[in-house]
C-alpha positions in Angstrom: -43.5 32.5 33.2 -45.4 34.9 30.9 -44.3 38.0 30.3 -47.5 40.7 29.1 -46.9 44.1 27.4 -50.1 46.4 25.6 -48.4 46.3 21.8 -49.4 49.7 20.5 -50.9 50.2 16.8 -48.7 51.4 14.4 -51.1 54.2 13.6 -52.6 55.8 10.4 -53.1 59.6 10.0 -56.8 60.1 8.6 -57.4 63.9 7.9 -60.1 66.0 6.8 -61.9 66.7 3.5 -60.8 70.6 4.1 -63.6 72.8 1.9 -63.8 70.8 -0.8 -67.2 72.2 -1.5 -66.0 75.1 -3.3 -64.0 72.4 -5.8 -67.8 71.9 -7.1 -67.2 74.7 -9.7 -64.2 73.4 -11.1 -65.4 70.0 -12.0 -64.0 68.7 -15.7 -66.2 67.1 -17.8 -65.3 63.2 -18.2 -63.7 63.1 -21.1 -65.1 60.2 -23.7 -61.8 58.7 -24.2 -62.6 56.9 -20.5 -66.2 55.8 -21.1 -65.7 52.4 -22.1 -62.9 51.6 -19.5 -65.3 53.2 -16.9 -68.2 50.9 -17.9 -66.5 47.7 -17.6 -64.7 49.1 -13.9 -68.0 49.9 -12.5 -69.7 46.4 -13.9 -67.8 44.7 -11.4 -70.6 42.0 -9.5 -70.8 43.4 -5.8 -70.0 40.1 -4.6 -66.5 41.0 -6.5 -65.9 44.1 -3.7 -65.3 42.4 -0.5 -61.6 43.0 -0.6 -58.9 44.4 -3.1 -57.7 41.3 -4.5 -61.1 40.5 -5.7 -61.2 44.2 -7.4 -57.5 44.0 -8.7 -58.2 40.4 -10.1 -61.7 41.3 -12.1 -59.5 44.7 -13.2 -56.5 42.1 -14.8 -58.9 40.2 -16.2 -60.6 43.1 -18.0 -57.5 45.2 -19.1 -54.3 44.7 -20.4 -52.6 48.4 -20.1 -51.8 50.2 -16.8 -53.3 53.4 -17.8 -56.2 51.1 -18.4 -56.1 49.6 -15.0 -55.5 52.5 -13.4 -58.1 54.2 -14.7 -60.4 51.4 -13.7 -59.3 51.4 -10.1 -59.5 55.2 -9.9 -63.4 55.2 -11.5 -64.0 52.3 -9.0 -63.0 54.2 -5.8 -64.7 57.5 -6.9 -67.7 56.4 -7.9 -68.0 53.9 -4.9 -66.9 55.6 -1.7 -68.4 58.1 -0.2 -67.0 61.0 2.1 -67.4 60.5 5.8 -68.5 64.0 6.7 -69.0 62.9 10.3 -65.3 61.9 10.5 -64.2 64.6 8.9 -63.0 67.0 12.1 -59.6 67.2 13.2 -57.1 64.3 12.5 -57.8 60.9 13.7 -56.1 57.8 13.9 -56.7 54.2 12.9 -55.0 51.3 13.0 -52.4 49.9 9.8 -53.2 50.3 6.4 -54.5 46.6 5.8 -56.9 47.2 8.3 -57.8 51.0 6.9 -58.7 49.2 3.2 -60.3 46.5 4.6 -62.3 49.4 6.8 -63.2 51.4 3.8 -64.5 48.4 1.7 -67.0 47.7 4.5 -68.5 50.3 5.3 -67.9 52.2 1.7 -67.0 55.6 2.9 -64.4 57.0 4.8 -61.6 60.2 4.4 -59.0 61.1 2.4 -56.4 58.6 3.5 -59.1 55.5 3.0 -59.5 56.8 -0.7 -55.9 56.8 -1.1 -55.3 53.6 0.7 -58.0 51.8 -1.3 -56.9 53.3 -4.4 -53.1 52.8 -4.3 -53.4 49.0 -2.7 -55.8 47.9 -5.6 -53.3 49.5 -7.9 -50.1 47.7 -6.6 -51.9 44.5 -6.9 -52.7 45.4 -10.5 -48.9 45.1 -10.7 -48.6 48.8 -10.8 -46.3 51.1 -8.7 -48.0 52.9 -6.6 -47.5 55.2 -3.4 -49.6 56.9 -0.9 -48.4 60.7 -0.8 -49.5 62.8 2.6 -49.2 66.5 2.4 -51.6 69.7 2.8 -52.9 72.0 0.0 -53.8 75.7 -1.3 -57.5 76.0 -1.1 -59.7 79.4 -1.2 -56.7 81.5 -2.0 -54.4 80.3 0.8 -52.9 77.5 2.4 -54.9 75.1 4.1 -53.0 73.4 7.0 -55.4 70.5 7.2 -53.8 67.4 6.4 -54.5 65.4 3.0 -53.0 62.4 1.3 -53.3 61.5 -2.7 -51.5 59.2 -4.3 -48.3 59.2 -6.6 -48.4 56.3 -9.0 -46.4 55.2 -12.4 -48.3 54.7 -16.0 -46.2 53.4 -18.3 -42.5 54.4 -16.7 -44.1 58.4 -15.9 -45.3 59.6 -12.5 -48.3 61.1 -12.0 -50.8 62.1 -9.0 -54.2 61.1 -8.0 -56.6 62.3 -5.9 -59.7 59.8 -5.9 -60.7 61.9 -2.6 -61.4 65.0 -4.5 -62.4 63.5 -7.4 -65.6 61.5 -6.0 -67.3 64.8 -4.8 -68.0 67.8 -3.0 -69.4 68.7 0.5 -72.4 71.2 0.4 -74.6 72.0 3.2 -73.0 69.7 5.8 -73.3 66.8 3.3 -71.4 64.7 0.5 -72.6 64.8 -3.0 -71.0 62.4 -5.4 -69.8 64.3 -8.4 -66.9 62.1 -9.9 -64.8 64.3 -11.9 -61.0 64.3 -13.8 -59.6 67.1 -12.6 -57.4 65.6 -10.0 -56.9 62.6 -12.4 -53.4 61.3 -13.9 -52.0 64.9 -13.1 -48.7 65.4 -13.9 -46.0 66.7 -11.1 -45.5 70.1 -11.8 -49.5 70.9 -12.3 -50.0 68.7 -9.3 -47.9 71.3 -7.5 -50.4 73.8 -7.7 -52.8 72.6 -5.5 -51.3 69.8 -3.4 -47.6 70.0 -1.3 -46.4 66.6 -0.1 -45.0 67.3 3.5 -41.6 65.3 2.1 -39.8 67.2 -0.8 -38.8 63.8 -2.0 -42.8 63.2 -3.0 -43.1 66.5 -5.2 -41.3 64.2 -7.8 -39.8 67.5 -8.9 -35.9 67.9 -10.1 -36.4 71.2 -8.3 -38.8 71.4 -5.6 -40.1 74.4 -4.2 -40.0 75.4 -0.5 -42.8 75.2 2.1 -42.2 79.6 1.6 -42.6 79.0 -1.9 -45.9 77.2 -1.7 -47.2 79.8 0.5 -46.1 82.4 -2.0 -47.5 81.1 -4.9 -43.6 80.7 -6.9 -44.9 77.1 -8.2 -43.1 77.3 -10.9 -39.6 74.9 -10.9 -36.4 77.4 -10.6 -33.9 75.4 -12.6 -31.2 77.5 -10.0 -31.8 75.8 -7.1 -29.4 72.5 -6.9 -31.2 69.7 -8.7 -32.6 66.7 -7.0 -32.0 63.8 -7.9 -35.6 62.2 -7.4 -35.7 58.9 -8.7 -32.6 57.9 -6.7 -33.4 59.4 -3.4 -36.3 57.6 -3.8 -34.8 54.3 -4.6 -32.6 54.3 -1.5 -35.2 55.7 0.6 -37.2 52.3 -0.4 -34.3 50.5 1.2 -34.1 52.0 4.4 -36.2 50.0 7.3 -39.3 51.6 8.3 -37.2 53.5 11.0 -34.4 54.8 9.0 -37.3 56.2 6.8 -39.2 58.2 9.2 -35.3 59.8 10.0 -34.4 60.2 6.3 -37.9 61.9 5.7 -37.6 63.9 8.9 -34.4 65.7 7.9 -36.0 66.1 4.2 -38.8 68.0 5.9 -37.3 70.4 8.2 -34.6 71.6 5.0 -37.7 72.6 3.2 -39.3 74.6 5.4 -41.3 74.3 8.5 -45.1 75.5 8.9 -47.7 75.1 10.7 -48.8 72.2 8.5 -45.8 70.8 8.4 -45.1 70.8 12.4 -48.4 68.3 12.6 -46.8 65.8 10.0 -43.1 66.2 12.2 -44.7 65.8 15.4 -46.6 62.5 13.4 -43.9 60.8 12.4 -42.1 61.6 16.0 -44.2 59.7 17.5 -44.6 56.9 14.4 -41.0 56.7 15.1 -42.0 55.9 18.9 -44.6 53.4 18.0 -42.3 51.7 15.2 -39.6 51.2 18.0 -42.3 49.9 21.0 -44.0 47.4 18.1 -40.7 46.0 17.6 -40.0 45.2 20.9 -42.8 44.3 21.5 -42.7 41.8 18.6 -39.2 40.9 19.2 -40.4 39.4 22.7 -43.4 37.8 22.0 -41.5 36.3 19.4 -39.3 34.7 22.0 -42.0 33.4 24.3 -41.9 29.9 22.8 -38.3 29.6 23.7 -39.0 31.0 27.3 -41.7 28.7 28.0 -39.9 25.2 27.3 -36.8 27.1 29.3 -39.2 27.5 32.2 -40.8 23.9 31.5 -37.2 22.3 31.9 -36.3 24.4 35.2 -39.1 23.1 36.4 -39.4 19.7 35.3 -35.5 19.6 36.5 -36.2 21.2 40.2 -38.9 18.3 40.6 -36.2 15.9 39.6 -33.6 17.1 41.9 -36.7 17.5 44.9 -37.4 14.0 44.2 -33.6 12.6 44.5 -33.1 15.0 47.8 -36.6 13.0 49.1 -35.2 9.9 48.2 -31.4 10.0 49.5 -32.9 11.8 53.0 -35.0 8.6 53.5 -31.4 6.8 53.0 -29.1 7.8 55.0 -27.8 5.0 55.6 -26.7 4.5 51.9 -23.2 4.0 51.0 -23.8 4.6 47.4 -26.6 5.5 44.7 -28.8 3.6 44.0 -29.6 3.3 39.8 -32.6 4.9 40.7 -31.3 7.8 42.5 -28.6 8.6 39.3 -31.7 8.4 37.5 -33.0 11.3 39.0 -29.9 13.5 39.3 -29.1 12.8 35.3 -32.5 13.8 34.8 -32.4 16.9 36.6 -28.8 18.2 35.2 -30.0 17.2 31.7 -33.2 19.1 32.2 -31.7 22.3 34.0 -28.7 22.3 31.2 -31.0 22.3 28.5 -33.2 25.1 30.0 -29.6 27.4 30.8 -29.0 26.6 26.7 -32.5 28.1 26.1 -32.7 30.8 28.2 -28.4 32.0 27.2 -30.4 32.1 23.7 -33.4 34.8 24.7 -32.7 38.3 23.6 -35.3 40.6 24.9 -35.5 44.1 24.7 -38.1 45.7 27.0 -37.1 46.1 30.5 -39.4 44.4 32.4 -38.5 41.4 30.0 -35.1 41.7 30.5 -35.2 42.4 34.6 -37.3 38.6 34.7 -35.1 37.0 32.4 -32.3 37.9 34.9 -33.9 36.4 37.5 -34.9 33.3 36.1 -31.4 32.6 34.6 -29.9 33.3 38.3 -32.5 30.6 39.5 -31.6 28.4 37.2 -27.9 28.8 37.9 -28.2 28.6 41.5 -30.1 25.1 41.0 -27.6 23.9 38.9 -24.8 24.7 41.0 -26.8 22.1 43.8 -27.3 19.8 41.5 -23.9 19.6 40.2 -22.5 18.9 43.7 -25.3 15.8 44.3 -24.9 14.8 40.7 -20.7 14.6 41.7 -21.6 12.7 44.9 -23.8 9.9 42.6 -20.6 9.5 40.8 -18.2 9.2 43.2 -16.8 12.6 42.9 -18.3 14.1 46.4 -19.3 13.6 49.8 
């Protein structure tokens, strides 16, 4: 007995490059302090690149700091990826993150979220703590309510924020020109604010974070009146939390700062992450069980053709005073078989309904075969008629 269910992907939010073309103007100059970090990161052998282990292991090999492997990784991503400008409409979704990098690494190019992805898993297997950080941003004098995501990673015990997205390039004319800057490199949290708000509070990394209202308003600067926030802890617990209890605890975090247009797309995201998070695991949580149910099934089975076989054999024998050895063979058989498969199947804990609802009616099967057997099995020892 099989049981089938579609498992949905846990999905990915990809968003949009969102007028980056005008960020062209206020490209930094690399400064010379990265040249020979940068040199040695983008020496890396091609046949080095096919996944992030491979970059993270040539980058360990090469440098002994964090700022130094973080640099490498950010110069790497930049200066390898290129934008997808034909994927950059409205948000999409993809499947988990393992399969985003692995995606981006292919085909070199994708969106914001596969620059971030890339960047921040190389950077956690460099040993380094690393985050991806999805938010929105200001852009042309006002908000833009495009989504974005950058990362939020630690150097040495400090926080800072990285945007490999907008540091590769700029979009002009309906295409991607690669012009890998620093100005959205190693960026401390209250300069970060400026340009980039995190949908979560939590990720401002701020001891007072502004408001959604605030961002709008251009009041970036921290207001040591507002109630501090204790960052680092909130963080810490959050990190705890299953996947579940984190899209709740973010959730409530979200809607006390303020709720937007922007925002709203990220709420109604992690709504239905929340919906997918709970189907996976059901979904997970019975197929996980399926071994179990087979063998049940297996011994009902194996124990019905036992007790079919005794039936046969003491309607052809009438006549038959007592079992024969044969004949106790059979009904021991069957009870053993049908006792193990109740054990198995009193053991099976689905969750989906349709799971449950044939579970039911296997386990009344297998008690109402029992029950016959039980009374043949007392006759073969003297117990019955």
């Amino acid at each position: 007995m099989m049981i089938y269910r579609t498992k949905l992907t846990l999905l990915l939010l990809l968003v949009s490059f969102a007028a980056v073309a005008q960020k062209a103007a206020t490209t930094a100059a690399m400064p010379n302090a990265y040249e020979a970090v940068d040199k040695i990161a983008l020496d890396i052998p091609e046949s080095q690149t096919d996944n992030t282990q491979q970059i993270a292991s040539y980058i360990n090999a090469h440098f002994n700091t964090d700022s130094d492997k973080v640099r490498a990784a950010y110069i790497w991503v930049a200066s390898n990826i290129s934008y997808d400008i034909a994927n950059s409409g409205p948000p999409a979704y993809y499947g988990q993150r393992d399969e985003t990098v692995a995606t981006v690494l292919r085909r070199r190019k994708g969106v914001c979220v596969h620059y971030a992805a890339l960047f921040n898993d190389i950077c956690q297997k460099c040993g380094i703590r690393s985050y991806i950080v999805p938010g929105y941003s200001w852009q042309l004098g006002h908000v833009d309510i495009v989504p974005h995501g950058w990362c939020a990673t630690q150097v040495n015990g400090q926080w800072f924020f990285f945007d490999p997205t907008w540091g590769s390039g700029h979009k002009t004319g309906g295409r991607f020109v690669r012009d890998v800057n620093n100005t959205y490199y190693k960026i401390p949290p209250q300069q970060f604010i400026e340009s980039h708000m995190p949908y979560d509070p939590m990720w401002q990394l701020l001891n007072h974070p502004i408001t959604t209202t605030d961002f709008a308003e251009r009041k970036i600067a921290e207001n040591s009146a507002t109630p501090l926030f204790d960052y680092e802890d909130t963080l810490k617990a959050y990190l705890q939390l299953d996947t579940l209890s984190q899209y709740a605890a973010a959730t409530r975090r979200i809607k006390a700062n303020g709720v937007n247009a922007a925002v709203q797309k990220d709420l109604d995201l992690l709504k239905l992450a929340a919906s997918v998070y709970v189907n996976n695991k059901q979904v997970l949580n019975d197929q996980g069980q399926m071994p179990l149910l087979e063998t049940a099934v297996a011994d009902y089975q194996a124990a019905v053709d036992d007790y079919n076989d005794f039936v046969d054999y003491r309607n052809h024998h009438r006549t038959l005073t007592a079992p024969s050895a044969d004949m106790r063979n059979l009904i021991d058989s069957a009870y053993t078989r049908m006792a193990s498969a109740q054990t198995k199947v009193s053991n099976l804990k689905f969750v989906e309904k349709q799971a449950i609802e044939k579970l039911a009616k296997l386990t009344a099967s297998i008690n109402d075969v029992m029950a016959q057997i039980q009374v043949q099995r007392d006759w073969a020892m003297g117990k019955g008629k």
